[in-house]
N, C-alpha and C positions, 0 to 999 in steps of 0.2 A: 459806499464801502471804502473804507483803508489800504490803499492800492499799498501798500507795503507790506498788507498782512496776506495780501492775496497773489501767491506766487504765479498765479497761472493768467495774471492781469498783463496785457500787451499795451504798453503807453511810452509815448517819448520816441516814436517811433514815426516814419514819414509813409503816407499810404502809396501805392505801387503807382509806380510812375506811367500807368498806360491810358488806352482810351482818350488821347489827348490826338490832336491834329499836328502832325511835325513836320508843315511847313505853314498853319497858322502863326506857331507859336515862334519859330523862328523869324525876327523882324532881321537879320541880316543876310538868310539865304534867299529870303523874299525880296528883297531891296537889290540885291547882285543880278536874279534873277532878272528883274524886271530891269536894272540898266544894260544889259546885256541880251535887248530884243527880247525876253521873253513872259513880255509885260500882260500878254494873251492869253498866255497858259494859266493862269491863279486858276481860276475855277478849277480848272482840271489838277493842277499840281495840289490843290487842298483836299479835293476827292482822295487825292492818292494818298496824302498826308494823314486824314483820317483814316483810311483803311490798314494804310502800315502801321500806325499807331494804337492801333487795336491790340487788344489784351487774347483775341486769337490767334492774333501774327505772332509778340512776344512769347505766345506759347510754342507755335509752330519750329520759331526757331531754337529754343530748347531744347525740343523734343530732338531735332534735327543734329544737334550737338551733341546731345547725353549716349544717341544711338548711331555711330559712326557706320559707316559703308564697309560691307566684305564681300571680299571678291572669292568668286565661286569658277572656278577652276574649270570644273567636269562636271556635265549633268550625270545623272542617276546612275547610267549604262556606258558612262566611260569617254561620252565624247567630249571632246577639246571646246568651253564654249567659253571662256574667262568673259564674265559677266560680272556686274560688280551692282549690287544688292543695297537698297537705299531703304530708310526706315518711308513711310507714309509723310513724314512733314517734309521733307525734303522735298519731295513729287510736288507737294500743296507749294511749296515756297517758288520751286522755279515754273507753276503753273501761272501762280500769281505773276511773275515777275514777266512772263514771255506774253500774259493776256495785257499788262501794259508796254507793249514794246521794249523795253529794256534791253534785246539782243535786233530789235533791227525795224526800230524808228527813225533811225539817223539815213538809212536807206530808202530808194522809193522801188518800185515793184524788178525794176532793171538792174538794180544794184550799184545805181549811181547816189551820191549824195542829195538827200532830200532839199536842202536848203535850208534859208528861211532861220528860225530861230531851234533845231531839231536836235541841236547839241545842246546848246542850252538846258531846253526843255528835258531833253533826257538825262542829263546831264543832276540835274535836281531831284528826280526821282531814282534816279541812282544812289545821290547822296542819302536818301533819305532810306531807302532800303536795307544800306549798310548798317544803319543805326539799330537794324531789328535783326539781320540774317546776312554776314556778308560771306561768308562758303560759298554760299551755292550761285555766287555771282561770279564765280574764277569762269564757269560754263559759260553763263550772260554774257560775260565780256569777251571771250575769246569767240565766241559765234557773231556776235559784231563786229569782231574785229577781222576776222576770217577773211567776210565781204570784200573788205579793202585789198585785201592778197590776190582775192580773186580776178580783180580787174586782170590781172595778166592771162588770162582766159575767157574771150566773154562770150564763147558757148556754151562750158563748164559754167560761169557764173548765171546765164542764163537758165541752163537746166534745174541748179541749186538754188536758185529765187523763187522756185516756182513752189517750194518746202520751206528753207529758210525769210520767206515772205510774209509766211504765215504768223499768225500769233496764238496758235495755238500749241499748245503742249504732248509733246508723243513722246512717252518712255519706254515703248517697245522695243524689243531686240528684234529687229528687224532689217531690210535693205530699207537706206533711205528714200528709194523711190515710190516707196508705196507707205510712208508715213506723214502725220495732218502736217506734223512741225519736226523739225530737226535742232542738231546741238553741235559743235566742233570745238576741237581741242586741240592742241597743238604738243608734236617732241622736238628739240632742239641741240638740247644737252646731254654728252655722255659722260662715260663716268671718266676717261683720259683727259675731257677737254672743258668741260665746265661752260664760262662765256664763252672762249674760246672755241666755238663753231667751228673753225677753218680746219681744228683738230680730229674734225669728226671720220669715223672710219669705217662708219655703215655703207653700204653697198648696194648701187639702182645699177641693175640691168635691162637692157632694152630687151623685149618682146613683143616684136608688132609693134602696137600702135599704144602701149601699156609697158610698166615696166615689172621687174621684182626685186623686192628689199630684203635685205640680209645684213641685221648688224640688233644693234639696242640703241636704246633711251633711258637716262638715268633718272631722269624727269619728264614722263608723260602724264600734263596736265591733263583732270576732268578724264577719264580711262572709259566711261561708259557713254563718250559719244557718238555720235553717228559714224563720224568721219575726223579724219587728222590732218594738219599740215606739220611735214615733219620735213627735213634737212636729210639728203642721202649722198657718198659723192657718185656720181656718175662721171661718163666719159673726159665729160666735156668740163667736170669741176663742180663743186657742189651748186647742188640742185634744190628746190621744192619741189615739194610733189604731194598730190591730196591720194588720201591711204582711207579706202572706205573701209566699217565693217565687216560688208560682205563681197565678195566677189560680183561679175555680173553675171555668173551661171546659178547664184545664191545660197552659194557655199560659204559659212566662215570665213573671214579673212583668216590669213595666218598672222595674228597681232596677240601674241600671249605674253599677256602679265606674269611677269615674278612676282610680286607681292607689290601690295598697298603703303606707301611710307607710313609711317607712324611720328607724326609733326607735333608741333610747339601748342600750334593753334590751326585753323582752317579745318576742325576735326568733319565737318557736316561733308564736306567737300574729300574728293578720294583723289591722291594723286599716284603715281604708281612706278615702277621698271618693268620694263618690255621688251621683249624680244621680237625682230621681225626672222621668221623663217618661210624667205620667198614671198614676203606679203607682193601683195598684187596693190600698184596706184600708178597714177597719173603724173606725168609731166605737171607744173605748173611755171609757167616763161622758160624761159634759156635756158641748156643746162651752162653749168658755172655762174647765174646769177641768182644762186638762191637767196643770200643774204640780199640784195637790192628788194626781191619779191617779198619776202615773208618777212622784210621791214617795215613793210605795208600796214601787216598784223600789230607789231609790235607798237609803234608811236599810238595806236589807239589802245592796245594794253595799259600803256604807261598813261595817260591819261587818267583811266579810270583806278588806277591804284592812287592816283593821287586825289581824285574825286571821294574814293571809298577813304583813304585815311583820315579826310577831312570830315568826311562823314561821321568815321570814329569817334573823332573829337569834339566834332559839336555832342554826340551823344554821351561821350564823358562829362563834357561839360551841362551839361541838360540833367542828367543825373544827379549831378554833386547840386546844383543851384538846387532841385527839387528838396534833396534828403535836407540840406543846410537851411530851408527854410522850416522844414518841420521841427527839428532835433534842435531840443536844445540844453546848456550846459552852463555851468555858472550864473543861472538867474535870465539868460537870454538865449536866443535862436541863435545858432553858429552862423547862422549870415550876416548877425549884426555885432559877432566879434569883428573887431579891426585886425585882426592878424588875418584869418578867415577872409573877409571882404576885400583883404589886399589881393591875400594869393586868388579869388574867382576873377576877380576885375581883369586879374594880368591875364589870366586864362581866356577871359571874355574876347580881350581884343588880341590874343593870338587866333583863334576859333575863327572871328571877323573877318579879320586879314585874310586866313587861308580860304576862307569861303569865297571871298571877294576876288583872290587870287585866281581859283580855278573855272570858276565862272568866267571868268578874262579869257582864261585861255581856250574856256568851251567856245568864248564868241568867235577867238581865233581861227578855232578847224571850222565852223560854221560860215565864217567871210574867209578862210586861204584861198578857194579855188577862184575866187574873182578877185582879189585883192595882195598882191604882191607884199605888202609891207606885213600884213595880217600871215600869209603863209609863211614869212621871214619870222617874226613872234613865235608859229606855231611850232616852226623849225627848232628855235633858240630856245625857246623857255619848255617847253615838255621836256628835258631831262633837268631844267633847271628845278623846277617846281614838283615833279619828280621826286628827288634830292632833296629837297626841303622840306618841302610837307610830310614824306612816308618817315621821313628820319624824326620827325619832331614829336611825330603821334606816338611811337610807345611810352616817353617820357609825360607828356601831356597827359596819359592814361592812368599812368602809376600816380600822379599828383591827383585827378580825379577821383582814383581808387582811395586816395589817402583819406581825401574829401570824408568819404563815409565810414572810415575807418574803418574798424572788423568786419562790419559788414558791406565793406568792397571788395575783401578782400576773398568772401565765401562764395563758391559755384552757384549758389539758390540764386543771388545779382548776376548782372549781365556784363558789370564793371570787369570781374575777372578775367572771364571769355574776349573782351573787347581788347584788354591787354595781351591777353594769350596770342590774340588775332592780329596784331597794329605790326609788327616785325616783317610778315610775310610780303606787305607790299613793296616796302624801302629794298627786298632780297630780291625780290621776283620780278622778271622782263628787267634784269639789269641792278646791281648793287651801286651803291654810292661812287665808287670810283669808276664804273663805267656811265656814267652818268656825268659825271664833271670832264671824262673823256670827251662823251657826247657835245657837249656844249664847246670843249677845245676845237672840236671837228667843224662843227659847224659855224665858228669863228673863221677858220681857216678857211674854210671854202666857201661860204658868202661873206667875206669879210663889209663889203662894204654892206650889204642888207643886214648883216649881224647889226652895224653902226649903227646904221639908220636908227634900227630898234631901240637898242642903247639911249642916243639921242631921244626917241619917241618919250622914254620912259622916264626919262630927265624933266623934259618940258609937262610930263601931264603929270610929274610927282614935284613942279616947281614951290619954290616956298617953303616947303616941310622944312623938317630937321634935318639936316644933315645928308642934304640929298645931291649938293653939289659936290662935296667930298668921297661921297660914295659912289659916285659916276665915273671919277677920276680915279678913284683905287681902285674901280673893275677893271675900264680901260688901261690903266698903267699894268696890273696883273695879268692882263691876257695879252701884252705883246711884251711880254718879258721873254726870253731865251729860255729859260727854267719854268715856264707859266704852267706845265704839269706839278711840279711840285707844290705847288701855291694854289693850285685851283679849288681845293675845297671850302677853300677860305673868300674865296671872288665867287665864286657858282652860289653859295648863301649868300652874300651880298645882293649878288644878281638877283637873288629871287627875294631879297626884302626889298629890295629897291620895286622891283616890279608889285611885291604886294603893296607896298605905298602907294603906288600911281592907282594900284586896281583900287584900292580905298577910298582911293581921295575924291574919283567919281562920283562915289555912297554915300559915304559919310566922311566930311571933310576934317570934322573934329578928332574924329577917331582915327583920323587918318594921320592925322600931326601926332598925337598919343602916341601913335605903334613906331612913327618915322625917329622921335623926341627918343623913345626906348629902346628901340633897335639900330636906329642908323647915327644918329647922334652921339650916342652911347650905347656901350656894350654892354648888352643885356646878360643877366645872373645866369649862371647853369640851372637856377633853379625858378619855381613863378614865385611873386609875391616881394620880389627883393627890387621892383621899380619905384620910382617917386610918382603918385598920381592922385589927384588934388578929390576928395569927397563928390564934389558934385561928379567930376569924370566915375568914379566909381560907381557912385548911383544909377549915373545915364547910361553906364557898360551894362550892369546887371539886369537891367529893366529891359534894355533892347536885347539882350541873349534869351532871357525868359522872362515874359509878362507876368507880373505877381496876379 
């Protein structure tokens, strides 16, 4: 038939990108993986890669998206129960994601650090998760991350292990002591004070052996979890304190929602404003040391936002390589224009980098508790890498989007949703300049382990491009007089320098490329605008996705 006479003919068009294994196909988050101990895991990490790869996941999270959370105020006859109402794919996503550990593998049944290679390993299927549904990992991550807070109580964490251990899934409105699995969320911020915690003007009174809260949250993440760690001041100066659901006589907490925000992106996921009226919680450590406690939470927050954005991006970039081999234009496939094969290449070995990068830093929190230099890395570069990776991914996204053109640009792709979504992490547990705060802080008070690092990342990115000048314009910027002013400019540095070392581990070729583009020279605002020789290009494209 004459496909031109036949309007209702679909041709020129790339078949749906799913059913594919997405950590087969990725030969550079398998490679990071495996240099960074978690050389064990394949088997299991491709089970998982097939399974999220599945064109039942990609539906799930669709679904998940198009049918956003509403929060339901009062049941039938008027009682107070702010409940917040999830479509069915939602449920199926974070059942999937809690039956492979993803909120509390990194743990072992005490709620100590499991070891071993556990960040790693989870660390990958994290990334790879994102690629298909990342909503409903704001809950994932902060119920992992919770754990860590907890250590300041290890009776409280003890009782909570014995639920959050599990890996099963419970979406009951319930007390959490009589559910299979559990979930935690965290409030911090109010509407006077922003980052600015110190501001905060919510109100813990002591009762007994229990307190009551009296104030709001401008931002309470994940609103339908079990339990909270939220920031109150008390006597003694602000506080943590965990804020269950329900009381222990199994009444409602007093924890009511104002309303659901209405976001950019993260639509699967419900964030909300709350009012505490006398809530009933817990002490967690000192009062006046909340921030020290419930920074616990936070440094594995930020972790995984940088985990998830990376994630993003390899999935932008998986996207565009797929469409641009099908589609083609002027007589050939858009992968074999040279305009086209420039801008993916560049893309390729940004994607590399960051994969290589965060994986480094999983190995980090995985070796801090026995290794002094390694917990000194984990200190310094988690708001570095932070900062660089969540800030890179909307831009990385919108060039992927371009990739496909109009049709990256439509909700039916995943493209648009992935850009809608890439924002929220660079904002969330801390914006770009409290970030490159982070890294001043942590200069200053382990100066000399900060060095050490520093030095570390010198010697194992030696040889590259531009790596001895860029060591020298960190260190010269961060003992300047004015080095706030200047830090957003050294905190990126910082963390190319350090994605070069993580490279050069992996792939050493690839690792001069990104060093030659980014640290030798100042790379375009845009992709596609570096000098990189055909074969390099070929060998980018082929290791990003296997033809």
């Amino acid at each position: 038939m004459d496909q031109t006479r036949d309007t209702k003919a679909v041709f020129n068009q790339s078949p749906p990108f799913v059913d594919i294994d997405l950590f087969a196909l990725d030969r550079p988050l398998a490679d990071a993986v495996s240099a960074n101990g978690g050389a064990d895991a394949a088997a299991e990490l491709s089970d998982f890669g097939r399974h999220w790869g599945s064109a039942a996941m990609a539906e799930r999270g669709r679904l998940a998206n198009e049918n956003i959370p509403k929060l339901k105020t009062f049941d039938a006859q008027g009682h107070r129960r702010d409940e917040v109402e999830f479509y069915p794919a939602y449920h199926e996503l974070m059942a999937h994601s809690a039956h492979a550990g993803l909120h509390n593998s990194t743990w072992n049944e005490k709620g100590e650090a499991a070891g071993g290679a556990s960040e790693v390993v989870r660390a990958a299927k994290f990334f790879m998760a994102a690629q298909v549904e990342t909503g409903h990992l704001c809950p994932i991550t902060m119920t992992r991350a919770a754990v860590g807070a907890l250590a300041s109580d290890r009776d409280l964490r003890g009782s909570l292990m014995a639920v959050l251990g599990t890996r099963s899934y419970d979406p009951a409105f319930a007390p959490w002591q009589t559910k299979r699995g559990m979930t935690m969320g965290m409030g911090m911020t109010e509407k006077q004070g922003g980052t600015d915690v110190r501001a905060n003007i919510t109100r813990a009174v002591r009762v007994g052996e229990s307190y009551r809260i009296t104030g709001h949250k401008w931002f309470m993440s994940a609103p339908m979890s079990d339990a909270f760690l939220v920031l109150a001041q008390a006597e003694g100066g602000l506080t943590c304190f965990f804020m269950p659901r329900f009381e222990p006589d199994g009444r409602v907490n007093a924890i009511h929602f104002q309303r659901l925000k209405d976001k950019l992106g993260n639509r699967s996921n419900a964030s909300s404003e709350v009012e505490f009226d006398s809530a009933y919680a817990l002490r967690l450590g000192e009062e006046g040391r909340g921030i020290p406690t419930i920074i616990q939470m936070v440094s594995l927050t930020r972790q995984d936002c940088a985990i998830a954005s990376a994630g993003l991006m390899r999935s932008g970039l998986a996207h565009a390589l797929h469409h641009t081999r099908y589609r083609s234009v002027f007589q050939k496939h858009l992968v074999d224009q040279p305009l086209m094969r420039a801008v993916l290449a560049d893309m390729a070995l940004h994607a590399e980098a960051s994969t290589a990068l965060v994986m480094r830093l999983c190995r980090a929190f995985d070796r801090a508790p026995a290794d002094k230099l390694e917990a000194a890395y984990m200190r310094l570069l988690t708001p570095a890498v932070k900062y660089w990776i969540c800030k890179s991914a909307p831009g990385f996204l919108y060039e992927a989007m371009e990739c496909l053109g109009g049709n990256g640009y439509v909700e039916e792709g995943i493209l648009a949703r992935h850009y809608r979504e890439a924002p929220v992490n660079a904002i969330w547990e801390g914006s770009g300049n409290v970030m490159c705060l982070d890294v001043l802080r942590a200069l200053s008070r382990e100066t000399e382990a900060a060095q050490a690092v520093l030095r570390q990342l010198a010697d194992q990115a030696r040889g590259l491009p531009g790596v001895s000048e860029t060591a020298e314009f960190i260190a010269a910027s961060f003992t300047r007089a004015d080095a706030e002013r200047y830090a957003r400019h050294a905190v990126e540095k910082l963390a190319l320098l350090a994605a070069s070392a993580a490279l050069n581990a992996i792939a050493p070729d690839h690792a001069a490329l990104f060093a030659k583009t980014r640290l030798a020279a100042d790379h375009g605002a845009l992709y596609g605008a570096c000098d990189l020789a055909d074969n390099d290009i070929r060998n980018l494209l082929e290791r990003a996705l296997p033809t």
